[in-house]
N, C-alpha and C positions, 0 to 999 in steps of 0.2 A: 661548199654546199654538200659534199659527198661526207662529210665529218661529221655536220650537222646530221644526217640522215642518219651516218652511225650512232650517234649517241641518241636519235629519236626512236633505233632498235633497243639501242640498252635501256631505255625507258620502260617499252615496252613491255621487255624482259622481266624490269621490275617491279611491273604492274601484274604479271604472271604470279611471281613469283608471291606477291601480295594477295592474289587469289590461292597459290600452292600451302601456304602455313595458315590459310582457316581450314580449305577444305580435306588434306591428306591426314592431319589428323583426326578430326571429327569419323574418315573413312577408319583409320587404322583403329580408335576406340570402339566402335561398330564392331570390327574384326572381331578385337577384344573380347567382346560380349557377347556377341550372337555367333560368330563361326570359330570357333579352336582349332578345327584343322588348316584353314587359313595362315591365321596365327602362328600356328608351326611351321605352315611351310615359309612367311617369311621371317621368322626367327622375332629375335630380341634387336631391339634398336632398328627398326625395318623403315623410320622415317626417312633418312638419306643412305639407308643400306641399295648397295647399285641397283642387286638382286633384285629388290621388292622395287624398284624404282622402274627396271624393266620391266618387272610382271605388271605394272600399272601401266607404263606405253603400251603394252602388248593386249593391253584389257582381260589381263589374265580374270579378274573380279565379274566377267559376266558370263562365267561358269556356276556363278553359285544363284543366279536366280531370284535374288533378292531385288526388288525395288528400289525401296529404303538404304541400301548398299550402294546401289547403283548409283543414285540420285547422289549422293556424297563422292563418290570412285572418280564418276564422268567427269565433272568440275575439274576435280583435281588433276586428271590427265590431258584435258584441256588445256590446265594451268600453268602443266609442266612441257606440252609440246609450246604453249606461248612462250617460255621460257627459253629453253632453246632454241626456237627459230627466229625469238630477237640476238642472241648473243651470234648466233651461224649468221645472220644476216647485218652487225654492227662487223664481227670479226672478218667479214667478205668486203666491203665496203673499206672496212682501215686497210685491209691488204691494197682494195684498189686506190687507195689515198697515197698509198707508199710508194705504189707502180709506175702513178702519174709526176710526184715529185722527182723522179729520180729521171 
């Protein structure tokens, strides 16, 4: 049962992450086009760059005031805390699969 439960976090996870690649690009093209400084501060290639990856948990994007930004950013940050709180919670659960076998 405890496996099952694992693998019904990684599902999760990759239900996350199915939300993460419509909404963080749609955010970083916005970037793109409407805020440059943005853009610079998180460089080239900022889709799985750490940097820009924190600044998005951190909600660094609701500095800029934007709605239309925001409404894209949120999703995404969302998408990516779903994302890792299914892999933290399949990766806690295989450890206790491992603990109880032994």
């Amino acid at each position: 049962m405890i496996l099952f439960l694992a693998l019904l976090f990684v599902a999760i996870a990759i239900a996350g992450a199915c939300a993460f690649v419509i909404f963080w690009p749609l955010a970083l093209v916005h970037v793109r086009d409407r805020h440059p400084a943005i853009a610079e501060q998180l460089g080239p290639g900022a889709f799985l760059k750490p940097s820009a990856l924190w600044w998005l948990l951190a909600g660094g994007y609701r500095q800029t005031r934007d709605p239309q930004f925001s409404g894209l950013a949120t999703p995404a940050r969302l998408s990516l805390m779903t994302i890792l709180f299914g892999l933290v919670c399949a990766g806690l659960l295989w450890l206790w699969s491992l603990a109880g076998a032994a």
